[in-house]
C-alpha positions as CSV (number, residue, x, y, z in Angstrom):
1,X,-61.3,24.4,55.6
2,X,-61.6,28.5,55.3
3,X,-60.5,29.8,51.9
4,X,-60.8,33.4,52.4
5,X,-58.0,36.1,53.3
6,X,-59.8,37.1,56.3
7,X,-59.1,33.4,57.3
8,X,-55.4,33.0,56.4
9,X,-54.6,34.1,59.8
10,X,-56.4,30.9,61.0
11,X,-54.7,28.1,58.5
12,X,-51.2,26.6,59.0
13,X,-49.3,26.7,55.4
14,X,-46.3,24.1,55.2
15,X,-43.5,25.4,53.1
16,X,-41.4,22.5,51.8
17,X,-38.2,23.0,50.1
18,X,-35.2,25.5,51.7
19,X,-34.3,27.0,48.7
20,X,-34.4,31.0,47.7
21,X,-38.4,30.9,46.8
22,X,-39.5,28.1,49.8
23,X,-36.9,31.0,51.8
24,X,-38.5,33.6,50.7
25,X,-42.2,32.7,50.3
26,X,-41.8,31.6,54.5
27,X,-40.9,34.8,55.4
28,X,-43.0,36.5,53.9
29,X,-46.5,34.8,54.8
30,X,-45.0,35.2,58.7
31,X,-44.6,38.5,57.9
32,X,-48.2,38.9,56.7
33,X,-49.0,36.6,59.6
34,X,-50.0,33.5,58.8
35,X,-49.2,30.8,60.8
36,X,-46.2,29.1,58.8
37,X,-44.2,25.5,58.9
38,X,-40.8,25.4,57.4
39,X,-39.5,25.7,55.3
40,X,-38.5,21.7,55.8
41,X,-36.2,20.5,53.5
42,X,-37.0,17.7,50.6
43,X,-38.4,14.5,51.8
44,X,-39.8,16.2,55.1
45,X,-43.7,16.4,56.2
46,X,-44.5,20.0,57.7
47,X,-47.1,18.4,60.6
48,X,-50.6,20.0,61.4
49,X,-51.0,22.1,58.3
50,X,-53.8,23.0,56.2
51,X,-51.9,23.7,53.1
52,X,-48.7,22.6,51.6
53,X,-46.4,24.5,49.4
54,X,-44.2,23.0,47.0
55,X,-41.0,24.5,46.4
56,X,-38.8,22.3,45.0
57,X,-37.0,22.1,41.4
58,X,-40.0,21.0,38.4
59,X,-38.5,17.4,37.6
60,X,-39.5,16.7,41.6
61,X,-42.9,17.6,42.5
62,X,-44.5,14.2,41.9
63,X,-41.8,12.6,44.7
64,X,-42.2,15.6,47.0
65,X,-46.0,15.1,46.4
66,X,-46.2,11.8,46.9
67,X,-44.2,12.3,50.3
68,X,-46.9,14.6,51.8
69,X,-49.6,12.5,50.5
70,X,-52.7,12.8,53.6
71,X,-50.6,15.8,55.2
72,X,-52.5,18.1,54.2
73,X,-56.4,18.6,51.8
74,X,-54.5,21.1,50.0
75,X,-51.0,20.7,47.8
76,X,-49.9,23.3,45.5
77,X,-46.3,24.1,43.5
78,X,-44.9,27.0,42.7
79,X,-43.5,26.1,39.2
80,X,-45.0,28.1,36.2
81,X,-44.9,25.5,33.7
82,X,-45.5,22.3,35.5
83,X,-49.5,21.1,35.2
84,X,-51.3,20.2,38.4
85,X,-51.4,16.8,37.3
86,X,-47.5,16.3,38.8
87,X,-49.1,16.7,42.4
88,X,-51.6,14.2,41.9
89,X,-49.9,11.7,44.1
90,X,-50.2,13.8,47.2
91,X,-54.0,12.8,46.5
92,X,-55.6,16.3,48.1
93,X,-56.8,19.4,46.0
94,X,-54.1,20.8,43.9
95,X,-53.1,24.3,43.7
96,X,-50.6,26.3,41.9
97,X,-49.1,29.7,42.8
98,X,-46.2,31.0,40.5
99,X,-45.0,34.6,41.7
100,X,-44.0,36.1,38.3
101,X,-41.0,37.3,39.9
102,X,-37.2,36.7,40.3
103,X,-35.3,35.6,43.4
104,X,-31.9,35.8,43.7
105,X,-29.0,35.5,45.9
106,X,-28.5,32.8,48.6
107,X,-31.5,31.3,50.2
108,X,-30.4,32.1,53.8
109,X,-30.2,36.0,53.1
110,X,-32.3,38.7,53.5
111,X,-33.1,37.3,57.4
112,X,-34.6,40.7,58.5
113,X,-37.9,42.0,58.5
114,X,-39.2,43.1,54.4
115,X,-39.5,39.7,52.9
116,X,-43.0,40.7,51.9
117,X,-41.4,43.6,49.4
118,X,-39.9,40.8,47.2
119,X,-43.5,40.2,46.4
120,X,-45.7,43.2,46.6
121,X,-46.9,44.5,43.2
122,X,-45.8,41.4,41.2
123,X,-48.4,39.5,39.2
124,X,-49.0,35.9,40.6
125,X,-50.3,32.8,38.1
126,X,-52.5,30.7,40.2
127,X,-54.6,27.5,39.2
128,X,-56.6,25.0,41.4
129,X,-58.4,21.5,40.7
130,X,-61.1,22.6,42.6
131,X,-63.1,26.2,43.0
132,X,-61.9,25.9,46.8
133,X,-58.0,25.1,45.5
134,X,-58.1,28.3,43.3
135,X,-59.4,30.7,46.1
136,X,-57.0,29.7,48.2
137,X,-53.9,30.4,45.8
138,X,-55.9,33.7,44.6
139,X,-55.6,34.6,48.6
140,X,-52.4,33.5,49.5
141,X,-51.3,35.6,46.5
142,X,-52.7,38.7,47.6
143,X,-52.0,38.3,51.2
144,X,-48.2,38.6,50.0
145,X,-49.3,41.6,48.1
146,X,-49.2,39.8,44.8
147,X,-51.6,40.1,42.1
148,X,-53.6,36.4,41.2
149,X,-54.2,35.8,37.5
150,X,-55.4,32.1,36.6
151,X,-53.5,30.0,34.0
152,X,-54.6,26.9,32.7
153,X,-52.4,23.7,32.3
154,X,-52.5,24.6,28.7
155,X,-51.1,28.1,28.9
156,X,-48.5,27.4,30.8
157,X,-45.7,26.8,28.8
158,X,-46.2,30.1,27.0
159,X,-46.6,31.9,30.3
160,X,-43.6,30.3,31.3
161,X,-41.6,30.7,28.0
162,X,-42.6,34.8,28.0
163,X,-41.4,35.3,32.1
164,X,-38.2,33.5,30.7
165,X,-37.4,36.0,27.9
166,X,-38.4,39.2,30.5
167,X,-36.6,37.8,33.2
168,X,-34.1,35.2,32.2
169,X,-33.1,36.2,28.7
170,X,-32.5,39.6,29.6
171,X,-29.7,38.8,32.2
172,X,-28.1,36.8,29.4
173,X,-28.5,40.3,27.1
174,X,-26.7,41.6,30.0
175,X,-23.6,39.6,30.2
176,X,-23.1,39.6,26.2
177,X,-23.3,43.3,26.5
178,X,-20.1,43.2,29.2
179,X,-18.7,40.8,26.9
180,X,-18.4,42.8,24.2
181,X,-17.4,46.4,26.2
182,X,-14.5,44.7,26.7
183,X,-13.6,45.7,23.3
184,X,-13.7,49.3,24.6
185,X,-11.4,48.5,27.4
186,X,-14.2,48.3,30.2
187,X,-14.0,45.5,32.9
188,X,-17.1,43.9,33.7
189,X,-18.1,45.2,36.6
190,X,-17.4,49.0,35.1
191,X,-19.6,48.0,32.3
192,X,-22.2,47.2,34.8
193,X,-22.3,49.9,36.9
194,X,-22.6,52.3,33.3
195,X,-24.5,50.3,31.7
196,X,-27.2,50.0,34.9
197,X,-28.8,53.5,34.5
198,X,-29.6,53.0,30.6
199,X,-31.1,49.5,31.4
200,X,-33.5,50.8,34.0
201,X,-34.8,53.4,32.4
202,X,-35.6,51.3,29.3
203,X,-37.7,49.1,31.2
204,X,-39.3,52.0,32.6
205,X,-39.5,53.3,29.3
206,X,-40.9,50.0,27.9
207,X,-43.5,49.8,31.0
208,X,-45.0,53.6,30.4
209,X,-44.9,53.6,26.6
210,X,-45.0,50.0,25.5
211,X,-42.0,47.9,23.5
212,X,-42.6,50.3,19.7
213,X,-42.9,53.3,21.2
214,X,-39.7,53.5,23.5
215,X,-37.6,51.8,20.8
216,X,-34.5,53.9,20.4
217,X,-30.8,53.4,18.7
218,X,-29.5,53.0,15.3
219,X,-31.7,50.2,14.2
220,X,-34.7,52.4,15.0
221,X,-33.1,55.2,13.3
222,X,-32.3,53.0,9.6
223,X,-28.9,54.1,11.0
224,X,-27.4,51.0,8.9
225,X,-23.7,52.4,8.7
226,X,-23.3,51.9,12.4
227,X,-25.2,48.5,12.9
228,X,-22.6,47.7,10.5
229,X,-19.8,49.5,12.5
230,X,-21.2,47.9,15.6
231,X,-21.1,44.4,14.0
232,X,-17.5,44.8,13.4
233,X,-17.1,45.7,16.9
234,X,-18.3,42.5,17.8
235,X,-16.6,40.4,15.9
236,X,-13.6,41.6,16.9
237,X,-14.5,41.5,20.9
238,X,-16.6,38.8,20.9
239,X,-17.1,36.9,17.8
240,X,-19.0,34.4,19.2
241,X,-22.1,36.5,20.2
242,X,-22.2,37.8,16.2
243,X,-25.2,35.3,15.5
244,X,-27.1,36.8,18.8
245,X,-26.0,40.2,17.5
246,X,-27.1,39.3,13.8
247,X,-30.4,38.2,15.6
248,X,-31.3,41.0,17.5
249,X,-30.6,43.1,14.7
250,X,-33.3,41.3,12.6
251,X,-35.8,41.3,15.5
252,X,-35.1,45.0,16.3
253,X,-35.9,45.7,12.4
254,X,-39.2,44.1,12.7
255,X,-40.3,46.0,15.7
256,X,-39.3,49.6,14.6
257,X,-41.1,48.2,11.6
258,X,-44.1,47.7,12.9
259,X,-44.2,51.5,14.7
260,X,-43.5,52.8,11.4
């Protein structure tokens, strides 16, 4: 079994699971060509491989494990918070390689060439049972561009937990914030397209100066009469989001706070 990149080329990776990442993840390792099966839907064996990549929802990896068991020496997931021990019944090395990054949209699109950009420059949390286990999910990772980091089975929930609030939380942010424009008359997808421009360059904003420093807005500010303006706001277009509001608020305090 070779477990450098130089070797990838010479490996056969099974893909298992059809979904946006086992869609994805396919794609792209043909596109960096290594020799790919799948991705084969849940309950399928990819034959001949070297490797088999788990893509399928957390609560079953240990039945899509156990259905590959003697397919392949080398069995890893792709979930960020689930320990290695859930592939234990596909008795081979275990591996994990979590792409800290978001896929969206339906599995089947995105068809032409560029898969590999929905990788490149994204950090990638890898673990192995064995030393051979880990190299292999370091250089799978940076054969789709991706940068490896090793987690341990006991970091994992806060890794997971912190990609959540980046990723997950933030779309939720989102939506509340086109709930409550609706109070000024905008429909959603007007909101959206404004609103766009200010969240991008926050992030970029956040990335080059760090959460303190590119803190902005009437929290920052002590500006207290319109946090208190804005809180009437949102009671009146979307009551239910005051707690979130009242929350934020608090947080937001504590932050500028702590660049004062």
């Amino acid at each position: 079994m070779h477990s450098t990149i130089n070797n990838l080329n010479d490996l056969r990776v099974g893909v298992v699971g059809p979904g946006r990442l086992g869609t994805a993840l396919a794609r792209a390792l043909r596109e960096a060509g290594v020799a790919v099966e799948g991705p084969a839907a849940r309950g399928e064996i990819p034959p001949g491989c070297d490797a088999i990549v788990l893509c399928v929802p957390d609560g079953e990896i240990e039945a899509a494990a156990a259905t590959v068991a003697g397919a392949a020496p080398l069995v890893g997931h792709t979930s960020g918070a689930t320990p290695l021990s859930a592939l234990a019944p596909a008795g081979a090395a275990a591996f994990g390689l979590h792409p800290l990054q978001t896929f969206a949209g339906e599995p089947g699109a995105g068809a032409e060439p560029g898969a590999l950009a929905a990788f490149a420059g994204a950090g990638c949390a890898i673990a192995g049972t064995t030393a051979e286990a880990l190299a292999f999910a370091a250089d799978l990772a940076r054969a789709l561009g991706m940068t490896p980091f090793e987690i341990d089975d006991q970091g994992r929930a806060a890794y997971h937990a912190a990609a959540s609030v980046a990723s997950n939380f933030l779309v939720t942010l989102q939506a509340a914030a086109e709930r409550i424009a609706a109070g000024a008359g905008l429909e959603p997808e007007e909101a959206r397209q404004l609103l766009l421009p200010l969240l991008r360059r926050t992030i970029e904003n956040v990335g080059e100066l760090g959460p303190e420093r590119a803190l902005t807005g009437p929290v920052a500010r002590g500006d207290e009469a319109t946090v208190a303006a804005q809180r009437r706001a949102v009671g009146e277009a979307a009551p239910e989001l005051l707690d979130l509001f009242d929350q934020l608020v608090h947080h937001t305090r504590a932050l500028g706070g702590a660049h004062v």
